[in-house]
MIPAFI-152286 format. One record per residue (C-alpha): chain; x, y, z. Coordinates in pm, whole numbers, plus 50000, padded with zeros to 5 digits. Layout:
// residues N
{'A'; {X; Y; Z}},
...
This chain:
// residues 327
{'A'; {95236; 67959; 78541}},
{'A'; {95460; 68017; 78874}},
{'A'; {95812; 67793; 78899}},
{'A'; {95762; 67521; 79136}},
{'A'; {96067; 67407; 79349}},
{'A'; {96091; 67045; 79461}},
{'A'; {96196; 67057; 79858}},
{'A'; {96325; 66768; 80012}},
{'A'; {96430; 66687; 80385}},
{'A'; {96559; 66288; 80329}},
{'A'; {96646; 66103; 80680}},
{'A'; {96703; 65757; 80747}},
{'A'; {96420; 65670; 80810}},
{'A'; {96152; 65926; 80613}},
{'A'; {96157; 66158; 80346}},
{'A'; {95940; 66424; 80342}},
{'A'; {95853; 66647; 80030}},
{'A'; {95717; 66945; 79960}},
{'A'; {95664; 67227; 79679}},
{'A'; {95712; 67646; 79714}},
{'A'; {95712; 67913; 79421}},
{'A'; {96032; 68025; 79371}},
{'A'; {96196; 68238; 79616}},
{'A'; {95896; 68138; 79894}},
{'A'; {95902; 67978; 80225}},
{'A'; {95482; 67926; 80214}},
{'A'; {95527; 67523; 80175}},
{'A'; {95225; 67334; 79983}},
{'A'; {95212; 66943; 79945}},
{'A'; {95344; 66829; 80186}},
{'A'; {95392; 66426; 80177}},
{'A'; {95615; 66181; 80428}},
{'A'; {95720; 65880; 80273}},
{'A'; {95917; 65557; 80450}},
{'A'; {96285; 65538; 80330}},
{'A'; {96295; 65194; 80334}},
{'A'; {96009; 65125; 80098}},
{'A'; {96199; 65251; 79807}},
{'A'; {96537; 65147; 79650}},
{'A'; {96664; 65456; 79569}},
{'A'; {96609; 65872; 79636}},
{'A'; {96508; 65868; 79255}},
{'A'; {96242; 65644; 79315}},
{'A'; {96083; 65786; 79661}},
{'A'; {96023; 66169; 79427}},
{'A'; {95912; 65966; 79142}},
{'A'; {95640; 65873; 79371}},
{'A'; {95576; 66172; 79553}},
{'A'; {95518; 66317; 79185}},
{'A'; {95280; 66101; 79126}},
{'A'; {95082; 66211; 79444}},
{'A'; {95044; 66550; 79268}},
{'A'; {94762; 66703; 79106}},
{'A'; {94795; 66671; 78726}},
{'A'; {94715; 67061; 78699}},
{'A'; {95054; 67135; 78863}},
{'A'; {95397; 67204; 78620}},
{'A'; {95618; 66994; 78697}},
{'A'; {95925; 67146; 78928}},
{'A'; {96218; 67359; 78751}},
{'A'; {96445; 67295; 79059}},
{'A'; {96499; 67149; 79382}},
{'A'; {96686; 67177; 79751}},
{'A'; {96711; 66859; 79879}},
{'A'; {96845; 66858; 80256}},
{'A'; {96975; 66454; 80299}},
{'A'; {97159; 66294; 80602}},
{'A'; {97498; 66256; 80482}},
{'A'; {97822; 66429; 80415}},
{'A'; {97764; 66651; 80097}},
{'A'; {98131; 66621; 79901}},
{'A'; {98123; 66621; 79538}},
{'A'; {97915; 66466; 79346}},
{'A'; {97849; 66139; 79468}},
{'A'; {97616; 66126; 79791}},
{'A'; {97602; 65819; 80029}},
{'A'; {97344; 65836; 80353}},
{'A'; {97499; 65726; 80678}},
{'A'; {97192; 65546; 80812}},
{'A'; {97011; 65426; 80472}},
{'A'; {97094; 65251; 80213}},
{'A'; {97098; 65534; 79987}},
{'A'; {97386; 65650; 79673}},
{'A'; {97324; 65905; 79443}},
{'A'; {97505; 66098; 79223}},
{'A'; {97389; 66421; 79190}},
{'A'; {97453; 66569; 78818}},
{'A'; {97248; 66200; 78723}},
{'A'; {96969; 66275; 78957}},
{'A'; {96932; 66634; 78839}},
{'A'; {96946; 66533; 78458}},
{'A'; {96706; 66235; 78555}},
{'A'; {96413; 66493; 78654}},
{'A'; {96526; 66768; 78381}},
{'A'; {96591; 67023; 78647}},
{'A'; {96723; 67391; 78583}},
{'A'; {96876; 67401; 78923}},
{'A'; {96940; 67133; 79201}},
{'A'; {97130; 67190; 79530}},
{'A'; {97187; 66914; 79747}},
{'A'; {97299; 66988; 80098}},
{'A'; {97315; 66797; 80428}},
{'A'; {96981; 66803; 80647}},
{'A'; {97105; 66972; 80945}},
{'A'; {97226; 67241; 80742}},
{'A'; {96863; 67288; 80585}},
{'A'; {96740; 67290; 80948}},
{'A'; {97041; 67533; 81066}},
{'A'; {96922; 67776; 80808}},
{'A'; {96531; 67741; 80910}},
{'A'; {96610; 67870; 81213}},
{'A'; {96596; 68243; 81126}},
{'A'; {96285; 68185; 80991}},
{'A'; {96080; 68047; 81269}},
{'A'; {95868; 68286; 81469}},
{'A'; {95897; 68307; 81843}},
{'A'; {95579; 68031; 81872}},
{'A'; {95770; 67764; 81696}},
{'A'; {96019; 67736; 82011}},
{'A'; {96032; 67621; 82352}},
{'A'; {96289; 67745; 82589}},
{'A'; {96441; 67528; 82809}},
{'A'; {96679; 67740; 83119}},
{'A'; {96796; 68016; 83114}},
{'A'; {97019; 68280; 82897}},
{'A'; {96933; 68490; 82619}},
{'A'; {97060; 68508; 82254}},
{'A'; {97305; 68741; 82166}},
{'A'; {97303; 68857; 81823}},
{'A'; {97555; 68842; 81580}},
{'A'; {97723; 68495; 81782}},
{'A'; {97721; 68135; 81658}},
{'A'; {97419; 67910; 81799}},
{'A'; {97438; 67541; 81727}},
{'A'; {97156; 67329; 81634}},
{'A'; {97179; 66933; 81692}},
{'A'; {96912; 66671; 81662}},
{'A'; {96822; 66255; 81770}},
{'A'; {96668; 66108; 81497}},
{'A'; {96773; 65801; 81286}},
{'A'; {97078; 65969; 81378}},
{'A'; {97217; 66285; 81517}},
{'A'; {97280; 66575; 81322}},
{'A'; {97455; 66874; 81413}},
{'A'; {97526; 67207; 81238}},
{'A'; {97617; 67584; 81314}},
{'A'; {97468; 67871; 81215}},
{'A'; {97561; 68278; 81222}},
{'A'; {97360; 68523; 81166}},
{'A'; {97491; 68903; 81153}},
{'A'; {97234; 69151; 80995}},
{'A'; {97132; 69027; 80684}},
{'A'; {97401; 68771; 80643}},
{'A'; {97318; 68449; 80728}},
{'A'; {97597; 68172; 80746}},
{'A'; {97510; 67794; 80796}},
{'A'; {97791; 67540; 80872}},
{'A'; {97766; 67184; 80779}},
{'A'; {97935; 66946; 81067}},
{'A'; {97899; 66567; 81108}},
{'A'; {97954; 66666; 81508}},
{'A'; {97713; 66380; 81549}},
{'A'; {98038; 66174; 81530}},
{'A'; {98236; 66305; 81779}},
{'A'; {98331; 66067; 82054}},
{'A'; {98149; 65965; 82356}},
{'A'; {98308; 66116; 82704}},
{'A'; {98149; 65932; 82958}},
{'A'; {98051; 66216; 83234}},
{'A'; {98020; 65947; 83539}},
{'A'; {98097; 65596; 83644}},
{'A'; {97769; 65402; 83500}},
{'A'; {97855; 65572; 83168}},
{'A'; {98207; 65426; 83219}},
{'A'; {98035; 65112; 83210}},
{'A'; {97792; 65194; 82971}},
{'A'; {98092; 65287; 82718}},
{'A'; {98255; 64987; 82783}},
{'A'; {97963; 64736; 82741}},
{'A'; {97945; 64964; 82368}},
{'A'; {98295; 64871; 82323}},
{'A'; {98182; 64531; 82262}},
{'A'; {97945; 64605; 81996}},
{'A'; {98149; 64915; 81822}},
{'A'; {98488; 64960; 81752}},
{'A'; {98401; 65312; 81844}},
{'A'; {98147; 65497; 82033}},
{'A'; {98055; 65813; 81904}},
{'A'; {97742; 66002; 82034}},
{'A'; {97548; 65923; 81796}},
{'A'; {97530; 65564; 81952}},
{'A'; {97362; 65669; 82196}},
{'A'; {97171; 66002; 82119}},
{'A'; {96969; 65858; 81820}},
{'A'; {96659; 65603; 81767}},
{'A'; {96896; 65309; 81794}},
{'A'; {97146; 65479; 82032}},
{'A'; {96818; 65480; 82306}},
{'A'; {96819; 65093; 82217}},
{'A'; {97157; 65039; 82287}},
{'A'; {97081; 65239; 82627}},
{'A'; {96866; 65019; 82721}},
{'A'; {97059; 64696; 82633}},
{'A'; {97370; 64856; 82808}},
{'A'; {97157; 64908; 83157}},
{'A'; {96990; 64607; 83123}},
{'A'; {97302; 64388; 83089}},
{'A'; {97464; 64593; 83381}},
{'A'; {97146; 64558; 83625}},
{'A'; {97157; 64180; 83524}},
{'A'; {96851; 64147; 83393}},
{'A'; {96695; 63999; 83051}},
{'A'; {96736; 64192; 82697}},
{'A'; {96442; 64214; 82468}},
{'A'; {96496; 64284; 82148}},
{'A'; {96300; 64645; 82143}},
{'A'; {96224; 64887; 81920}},
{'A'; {96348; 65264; 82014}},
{'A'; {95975; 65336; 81998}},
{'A'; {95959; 65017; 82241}},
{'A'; {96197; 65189; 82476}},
{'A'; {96036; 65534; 82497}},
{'A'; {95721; 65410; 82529}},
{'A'; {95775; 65188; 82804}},
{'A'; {95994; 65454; 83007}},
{'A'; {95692; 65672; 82972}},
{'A'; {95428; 65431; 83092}},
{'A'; {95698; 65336; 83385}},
{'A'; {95653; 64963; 83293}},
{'A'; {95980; 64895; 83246}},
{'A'; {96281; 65036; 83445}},
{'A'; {96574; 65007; 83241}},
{'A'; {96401; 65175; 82988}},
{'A'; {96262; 65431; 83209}},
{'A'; {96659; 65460; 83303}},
{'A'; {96757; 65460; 82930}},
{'A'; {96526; 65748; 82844}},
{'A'; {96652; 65979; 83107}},
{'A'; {97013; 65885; 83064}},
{'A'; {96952; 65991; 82727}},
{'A'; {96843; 66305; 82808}},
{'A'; {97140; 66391; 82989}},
{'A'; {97345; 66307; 82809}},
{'A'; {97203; 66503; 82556}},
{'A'; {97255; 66830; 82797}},
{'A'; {97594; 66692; 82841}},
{'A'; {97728; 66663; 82439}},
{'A'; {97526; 66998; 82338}},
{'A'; {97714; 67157; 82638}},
{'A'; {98011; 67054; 82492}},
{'A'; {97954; 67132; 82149}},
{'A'; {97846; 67505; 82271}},
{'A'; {98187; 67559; 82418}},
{'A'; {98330; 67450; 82098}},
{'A'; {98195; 67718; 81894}},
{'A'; {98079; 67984; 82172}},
{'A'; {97754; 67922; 82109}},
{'A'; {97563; 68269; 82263}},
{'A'; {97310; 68276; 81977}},
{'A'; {97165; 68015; 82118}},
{'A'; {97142; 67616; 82129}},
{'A'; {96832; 67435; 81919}},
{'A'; {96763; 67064; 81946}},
{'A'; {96507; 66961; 81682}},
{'A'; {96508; 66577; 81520}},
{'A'; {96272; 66322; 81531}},
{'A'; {96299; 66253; 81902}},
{'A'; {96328; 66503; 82114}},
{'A'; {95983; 66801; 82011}},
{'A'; {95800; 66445; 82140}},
{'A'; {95921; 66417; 82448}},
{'A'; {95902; 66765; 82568}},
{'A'; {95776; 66752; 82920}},
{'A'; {96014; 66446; 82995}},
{'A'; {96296; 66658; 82858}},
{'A'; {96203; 66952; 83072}},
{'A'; {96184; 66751; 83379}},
{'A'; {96550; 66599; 83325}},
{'A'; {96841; 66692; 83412}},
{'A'; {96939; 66846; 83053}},
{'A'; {96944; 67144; 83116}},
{'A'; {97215; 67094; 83446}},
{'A'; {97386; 66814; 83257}},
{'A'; {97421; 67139; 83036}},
{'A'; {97555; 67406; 83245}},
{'A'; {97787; 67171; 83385}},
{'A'; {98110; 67235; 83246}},
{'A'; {98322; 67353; 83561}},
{'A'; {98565; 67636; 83526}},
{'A'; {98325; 67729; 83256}},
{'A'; {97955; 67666; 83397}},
{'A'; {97846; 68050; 83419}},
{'A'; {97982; 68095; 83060}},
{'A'; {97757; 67784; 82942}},
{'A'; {97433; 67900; 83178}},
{'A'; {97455; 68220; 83005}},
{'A'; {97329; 68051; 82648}},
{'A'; {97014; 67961; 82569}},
{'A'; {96873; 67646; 82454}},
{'A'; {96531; 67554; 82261}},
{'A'; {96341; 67279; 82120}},
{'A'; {96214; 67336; 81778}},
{'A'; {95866; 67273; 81797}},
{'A'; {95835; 67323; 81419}},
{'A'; {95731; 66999; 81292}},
{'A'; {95920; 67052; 80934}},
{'A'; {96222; 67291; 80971}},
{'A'; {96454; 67054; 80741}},
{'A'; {96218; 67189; 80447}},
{'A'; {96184; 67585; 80582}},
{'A'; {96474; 67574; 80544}},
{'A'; {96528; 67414; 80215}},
{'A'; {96366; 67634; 80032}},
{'A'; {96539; 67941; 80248}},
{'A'; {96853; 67808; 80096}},
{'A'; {96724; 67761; 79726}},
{'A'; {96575; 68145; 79797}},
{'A'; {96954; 68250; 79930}},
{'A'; {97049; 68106; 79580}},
{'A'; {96849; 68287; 79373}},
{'A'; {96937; 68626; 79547}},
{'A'; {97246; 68554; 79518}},
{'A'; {97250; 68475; 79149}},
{'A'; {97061; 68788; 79098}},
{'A'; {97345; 69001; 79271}},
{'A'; {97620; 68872; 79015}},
{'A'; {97418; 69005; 78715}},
């Protein structure tokens, strides 16, 4: 019977699961479960092996890709309330091998694998192999990670670049910043490129235009912006998306990015013609002195719906070769 691998891709707000053979990509199984309705990671696979057919072994190892720093051995998520230690967790399901890592380096390392179909160019530039290329992400939150890839070698770089402060690139996100100043004792981007940073968007521009706050949902917001019943959140949404442009803009002249900038996340592949028709892509290439440097490099939308476990199991595969080079 063929080694199953347990892939995970753990956000804060689903998990999704899946099963490959050893040392495949070809995913099988696939299941999304809500975070919330389980106490603990343990508990969300317990149930996810339950959904499988009795005929299957049970899995010798795992890649889980989860939304948090990965240091040592004890893992806490950012945006669910989520610990773990991971020697218990891989003793708990009597695994051979278990590699935790964080989710944006899973979906960082997917990107190699994804064929030309599974991307949507937005601007211009072209990747130029052998540089860095970034790949960033609204979801729950906003994750960020680098990859390189020269020849064979493939390098992935965990960040938490989602935390990076918020630079305000006119004077209504002066005033934007400052009305989040009031609610956070810092204002990273996350706060507003995320579900709940679109919510505080919205409550920012609605305060400012004087007008009532409901308490909406970020699924509230988009909605409404795209139905164009509502104009602060029509005003949220495409703030939003510029400032998007205007922190992956940034973050590509902090690593040179010429291989290429990828937004993927739960936001952003749903939203595709809004995004095009924004101001992204200018809000990108915006970077004075340094503009034609920044319009030179490519960005795409992942249109992948499940890159966080591609890539999971491309990094439990990298382990395996690797092992098998050290005999």
């Amino acid at each position: 019977m063929v080694d199953q691998i347990l892939l995970g891709d753990i956000g804060g707000t689903n998990a999704r699961f899946a099963l490959a053979q050893a040392g495949s990509l070809q995913l099988t199984h696939v299941e999304k479960l809500k975070g919330h309705d389980f106490a603990s990671l343990e508990a969300a696979i317990a149930e996810y092996l339950t959904r499988l057919p009795k005929t299957l072994s049970r899995p010798v190892g795992a890649c889980l890709a989860i939304a948090a720093p990965i240091e040592g051995d004890r893992v806490t998520m950012t945006n669910l309330a989520w610990s773990l230690s991971i020697s218990s967790l891989q003793a708990s399901l009597a695994l051979e091998r278990l590699l935790v890592v964080n989710d944006f380096k899973a979906v960082a390392r997917g990107i190699p694998e994804l064929m030309s179909e599974d991307l949507e160019k937005i601007g211009g530039g072209s990747v130029k192999p052998g540089h860095p290329a970034i790949v960033l992400g609204p979801g729950t939150g906003l994750g960020v990670s680098a990859l390189v890839q020269a020849g064979d070698t493939i390098t992935t770089i965990q960040t938490e670049g989602g935390h990076i402060g918020f630079a305000p690139s006119d004077s209504l996100e002066v005033r934007i910043l400052e009305r989040l100043w009031k609610k956070f004792d810092r204002v990273s981007v996350e706060r507003l490129l995320s579900g709940p940073g679109l919510v505080n968007l919205y409550e920012a521009l609605a305060a400012i235009n004087h007008r009532s706050i409901e308490p909406l949902r970020p699924e509230e917001v988009s909605q409404r912006a795209l139905n164009g019943t509502c104009q602060d959140c029509s005003d949220a949404l495409s703030r939003f998306f510029g400032i998007l442009g205007s922190v992956a803009g940034d973050l590509a002249l902090a690593v040179g990015a010429e291989g290429g900038v990828y937004l993927a996340g739960g936001i952003v592949p749903r939203m595709l013609e809004e995004l095009k028709a924004s101001d992204f892509r200018a809000r990108f290439e915006s970077k004075g002195r340094f503009s034609q440097y920044v319009a030179n490099m490519p960005t795409f939308v992942v249109t992948e719906p499940l890159p966080g476990l591609l890539g999971s199991a491309a990094l439990y595969r990298d382990a395996l070769e690797q092992e098998a080079r050290g005999k």
